[in-house]
C-alpha positions as CSV (number, residue, x, y, z in Angstrom):
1,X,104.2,85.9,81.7
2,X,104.6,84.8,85.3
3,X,102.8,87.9,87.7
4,X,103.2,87.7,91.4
5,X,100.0,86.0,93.2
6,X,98.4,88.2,95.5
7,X,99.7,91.5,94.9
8,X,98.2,94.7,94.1
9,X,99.7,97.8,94.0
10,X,98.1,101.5,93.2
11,X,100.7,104.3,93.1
12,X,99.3,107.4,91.1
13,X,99.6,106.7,88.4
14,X,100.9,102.8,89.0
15,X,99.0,99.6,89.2
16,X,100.7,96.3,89.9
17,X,98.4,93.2,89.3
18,X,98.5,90.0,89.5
19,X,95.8,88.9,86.5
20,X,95.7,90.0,82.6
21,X,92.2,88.8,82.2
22,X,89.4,90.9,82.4
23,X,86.1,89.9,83.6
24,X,82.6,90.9,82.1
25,X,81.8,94.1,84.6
26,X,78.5,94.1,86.2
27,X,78.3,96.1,89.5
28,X,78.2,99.8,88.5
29,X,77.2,99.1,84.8
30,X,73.9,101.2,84.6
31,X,75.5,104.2,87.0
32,X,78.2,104.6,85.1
33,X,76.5,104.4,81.5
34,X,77.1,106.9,79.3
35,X,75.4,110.7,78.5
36,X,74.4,110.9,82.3
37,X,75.1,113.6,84.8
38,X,74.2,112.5,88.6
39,X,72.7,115.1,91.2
40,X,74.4,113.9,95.0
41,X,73.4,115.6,97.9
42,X,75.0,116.0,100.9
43,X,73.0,116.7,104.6
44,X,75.3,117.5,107.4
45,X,73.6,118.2,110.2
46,X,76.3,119.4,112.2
47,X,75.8,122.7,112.5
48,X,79.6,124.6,111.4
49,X,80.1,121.0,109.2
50,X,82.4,122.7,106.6
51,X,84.8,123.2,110.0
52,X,84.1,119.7,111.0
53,X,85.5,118.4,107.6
54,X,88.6,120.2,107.6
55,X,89.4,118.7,111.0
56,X,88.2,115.3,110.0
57,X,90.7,115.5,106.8
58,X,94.0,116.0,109.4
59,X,92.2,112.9,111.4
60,X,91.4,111.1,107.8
61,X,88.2,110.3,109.7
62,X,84.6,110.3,107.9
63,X,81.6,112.4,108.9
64,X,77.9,111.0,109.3
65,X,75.9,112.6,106.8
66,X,72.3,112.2,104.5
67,X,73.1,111.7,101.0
68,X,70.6,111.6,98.1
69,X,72.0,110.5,94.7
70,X,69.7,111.0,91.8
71,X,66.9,111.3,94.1
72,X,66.9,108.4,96.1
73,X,68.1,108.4,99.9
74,X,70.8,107.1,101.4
75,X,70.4,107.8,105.2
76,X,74.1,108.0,107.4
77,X,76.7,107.7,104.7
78,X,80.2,108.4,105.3
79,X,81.7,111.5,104.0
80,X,84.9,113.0,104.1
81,X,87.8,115.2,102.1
82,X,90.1,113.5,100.3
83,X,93.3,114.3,98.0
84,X,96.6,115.9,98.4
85,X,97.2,118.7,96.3
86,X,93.8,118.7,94.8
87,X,92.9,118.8,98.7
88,X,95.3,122.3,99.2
89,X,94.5,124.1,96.2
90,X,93.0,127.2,96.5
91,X,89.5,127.7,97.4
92,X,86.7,126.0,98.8
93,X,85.4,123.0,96.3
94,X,87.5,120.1,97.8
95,X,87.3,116.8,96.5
96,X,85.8,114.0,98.6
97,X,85.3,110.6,99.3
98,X,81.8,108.9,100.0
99,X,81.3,105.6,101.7
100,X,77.4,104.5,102.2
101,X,78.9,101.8,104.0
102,X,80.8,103.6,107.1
103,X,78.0,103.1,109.1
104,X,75.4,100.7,107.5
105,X,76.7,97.5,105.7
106,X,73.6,97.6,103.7
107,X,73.3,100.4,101.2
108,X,74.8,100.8,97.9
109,X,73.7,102.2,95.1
110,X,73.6,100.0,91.4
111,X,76.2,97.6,94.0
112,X,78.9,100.0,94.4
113,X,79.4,101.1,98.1
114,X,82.1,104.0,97.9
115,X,82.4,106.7,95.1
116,X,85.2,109.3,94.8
117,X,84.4,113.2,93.4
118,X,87.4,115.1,92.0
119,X,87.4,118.7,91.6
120,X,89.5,118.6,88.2
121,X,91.6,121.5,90.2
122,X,94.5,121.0,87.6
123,X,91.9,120.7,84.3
124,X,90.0,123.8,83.0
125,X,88.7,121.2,80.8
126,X,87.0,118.9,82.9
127,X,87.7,116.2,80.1
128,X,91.2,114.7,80.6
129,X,90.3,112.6,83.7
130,X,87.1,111.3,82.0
131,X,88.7,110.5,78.1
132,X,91.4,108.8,79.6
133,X,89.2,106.6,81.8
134,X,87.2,105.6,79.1
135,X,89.9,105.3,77.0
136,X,91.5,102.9,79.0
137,X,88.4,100.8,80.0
138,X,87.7,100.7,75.9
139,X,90.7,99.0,75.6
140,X,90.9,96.5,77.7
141,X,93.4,98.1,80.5
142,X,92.2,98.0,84.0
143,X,91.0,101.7,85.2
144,X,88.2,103.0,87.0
145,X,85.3,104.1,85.5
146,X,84.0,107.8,85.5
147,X,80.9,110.2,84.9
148,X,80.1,113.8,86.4
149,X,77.6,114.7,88.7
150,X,76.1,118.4,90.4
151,X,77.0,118.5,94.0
152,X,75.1,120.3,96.2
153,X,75.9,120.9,100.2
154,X,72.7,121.7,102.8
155,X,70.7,122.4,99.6
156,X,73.8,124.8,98.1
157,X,75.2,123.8,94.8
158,X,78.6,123.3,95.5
159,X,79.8,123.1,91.5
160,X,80.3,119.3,88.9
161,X,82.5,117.2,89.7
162,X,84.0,114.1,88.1
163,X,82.7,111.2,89.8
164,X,85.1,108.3,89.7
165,X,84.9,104.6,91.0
166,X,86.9,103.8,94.1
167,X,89.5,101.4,93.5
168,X,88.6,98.8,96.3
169,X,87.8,95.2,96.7
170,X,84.4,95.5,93.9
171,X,87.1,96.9,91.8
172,X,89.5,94.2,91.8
173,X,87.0,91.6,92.4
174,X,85.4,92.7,88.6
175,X,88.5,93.4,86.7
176,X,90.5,90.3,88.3
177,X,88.9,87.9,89.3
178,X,90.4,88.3,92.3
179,X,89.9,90.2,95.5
180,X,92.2,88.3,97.9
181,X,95.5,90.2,97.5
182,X,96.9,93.4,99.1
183,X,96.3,96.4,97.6
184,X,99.0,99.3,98.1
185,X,98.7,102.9,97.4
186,X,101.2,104.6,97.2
187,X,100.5,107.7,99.7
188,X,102.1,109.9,100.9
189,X,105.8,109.4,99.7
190,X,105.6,106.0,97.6
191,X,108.5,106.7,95.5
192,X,109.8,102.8,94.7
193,X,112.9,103.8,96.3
194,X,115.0,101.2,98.3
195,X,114.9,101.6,102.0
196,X,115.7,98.1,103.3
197,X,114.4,94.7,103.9
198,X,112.4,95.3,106.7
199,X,108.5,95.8,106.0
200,X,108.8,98.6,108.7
201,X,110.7,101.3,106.7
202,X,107.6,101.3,104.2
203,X,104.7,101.5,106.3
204,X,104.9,105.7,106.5
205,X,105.5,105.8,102.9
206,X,102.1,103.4,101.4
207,X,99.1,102.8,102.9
208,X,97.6,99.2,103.0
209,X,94.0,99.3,101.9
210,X,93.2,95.3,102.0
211,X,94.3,92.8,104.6
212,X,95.2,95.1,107.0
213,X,94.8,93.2,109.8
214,X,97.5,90.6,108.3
215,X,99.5,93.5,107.7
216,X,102.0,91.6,105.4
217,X,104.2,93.8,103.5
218,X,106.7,91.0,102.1
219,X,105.3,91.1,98.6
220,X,105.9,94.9,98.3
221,X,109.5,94.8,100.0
222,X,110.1,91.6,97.3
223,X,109.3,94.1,94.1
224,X,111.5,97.3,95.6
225,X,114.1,95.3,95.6
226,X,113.9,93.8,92.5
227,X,112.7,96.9,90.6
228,X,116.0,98.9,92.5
229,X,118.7,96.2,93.1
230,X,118.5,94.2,90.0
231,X,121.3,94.7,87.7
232,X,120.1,96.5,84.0
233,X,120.7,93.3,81.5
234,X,118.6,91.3,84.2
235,X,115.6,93.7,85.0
236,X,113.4,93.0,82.3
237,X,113.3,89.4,82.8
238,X,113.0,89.9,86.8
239,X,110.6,92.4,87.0
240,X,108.0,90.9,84.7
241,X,107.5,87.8,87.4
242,X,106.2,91.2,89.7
243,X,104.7,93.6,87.3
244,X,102.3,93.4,85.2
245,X,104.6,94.9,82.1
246,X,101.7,94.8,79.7
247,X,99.2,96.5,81.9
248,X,101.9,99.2,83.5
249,X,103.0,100.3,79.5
250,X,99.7,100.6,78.1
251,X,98.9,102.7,81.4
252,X,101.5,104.7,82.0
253,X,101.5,105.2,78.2
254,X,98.0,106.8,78.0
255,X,98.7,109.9,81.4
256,X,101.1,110.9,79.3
257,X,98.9,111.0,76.1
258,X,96.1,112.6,77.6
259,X,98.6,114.5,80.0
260,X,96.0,113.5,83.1
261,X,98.6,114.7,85.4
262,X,96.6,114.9,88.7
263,X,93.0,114.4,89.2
């Protein structure tokens, strides 16, 4: 199978990639080991802070704040809101996004440097985010991996969250061999449709999370238009030189067995 070079693509719940084989995982092996449930602590010190972060979610800008995770210190992290509808659902446990990196290139914790917490708004559960993850990780299909962990705010417990691995650079790097390419999520309207050849008429649609500086969309425009412009009897054959066929069935396959639907 021939898989376009240098091309990664996220849309919930989409990956295009550009590698079948796996790679032993190291970073983040002993923090995301099974049977544990992490205690992270965040200090603002910005007096009215829960105000601050619902300004800094319209801005998508991160806030300076102490974090301690499992005990140990991690002094000016980033921290900000994340999410969509998991963002706007009612009431106050939002989901967020920590980076220990934002303003210190030195801190990680078991070599991870950014760690997502979902709020599970749409599972009573708590479970389907976490059985799929493992599920797919057991079986050989790239996905992030996942525990739980007690949040607490200025010393308040704030409720459990699922704590998930960001999908970034160490991500790719360990499940690809590969950290080079673009990677593409597919926020806020990614919805594969057609616009145009021009790399322009995307750029409100996805966001570019690698190589943003290069800013070169052409591998992206190059799959919409296959995926939408191809006809039927040919799209098979044309879109496996893009997609990963293998990796995108197996995946798409397992939200809808475990009905993970939006974490």
């Amino acid at each position: 199978m021939k898989i376009l070079s240098k091309f990664f693509l996220l849309i919930f719940p989409l990956f295009l990639l550009t590698n079948q084989t796996l790679r032993a995982q190291s970073e983040g092996d002993a923090f995301f080991a099974d049977n544990q449930i992490h205690e992270i602590r965040f200090n603002f010190t910005q007096p009215g802070f829960l105000d601050s972060l619902k300004a800094n979610y319209t801005l998508d800008q991160y806030m300076r704040c102490n974090v301690q995770i499992d005990g140990v210190a991690y002094p000016v992290c980033g921290v900000k809101y994340k999410g969509n509808s998991s963002y706007n659902n009612q009431g106050k446990k939002k989901p967020f996004r920590l980076d220990l990196q934002e303003y210190s290139d030195t801190q990680e914790v078991d070599g991870l440097k950014k760690l997502v917490l979902n709020n599970a708004f749409k599972d009573p559960t708590f479970l389907r985010e976490k059985l799929m993850l493992d599920f797919l990780n057991y079986h050989g299909i790239a996905a992030p991996r996942s525990s739980f962990a007690r949040l607490y705010l200025n010393g308040y417990y704030w409720g459990l969250y699922s704590l998930v691995e960001d999908v970034n650079k160490t991500f790719l790097k360990d499940r690809f061999d590969n950290k080079s390419g673009n990677l593409f999520k597919g926020d806020p309207h990614g919805t594969l449709t057609w616009k145009g050849a021009s790399e322009a008429l995307y750029m409100t649609d996805y966001e570019l999370k690698t190589n943003e500086t290069q800013n070169d969309w052409s591998d992206l425009v190059q799959f919409l238009n296959v995926l939408n412009n191809t006809p039927a009897a040919q799209l098979a054959d044309s879109l496996d030189q893009h997609l990963n066929l293998d990796s995108w069935f197996s995946y798409w396959a397992a939200h809808n067995l475990f009905v993970n639907l939006d974490s």
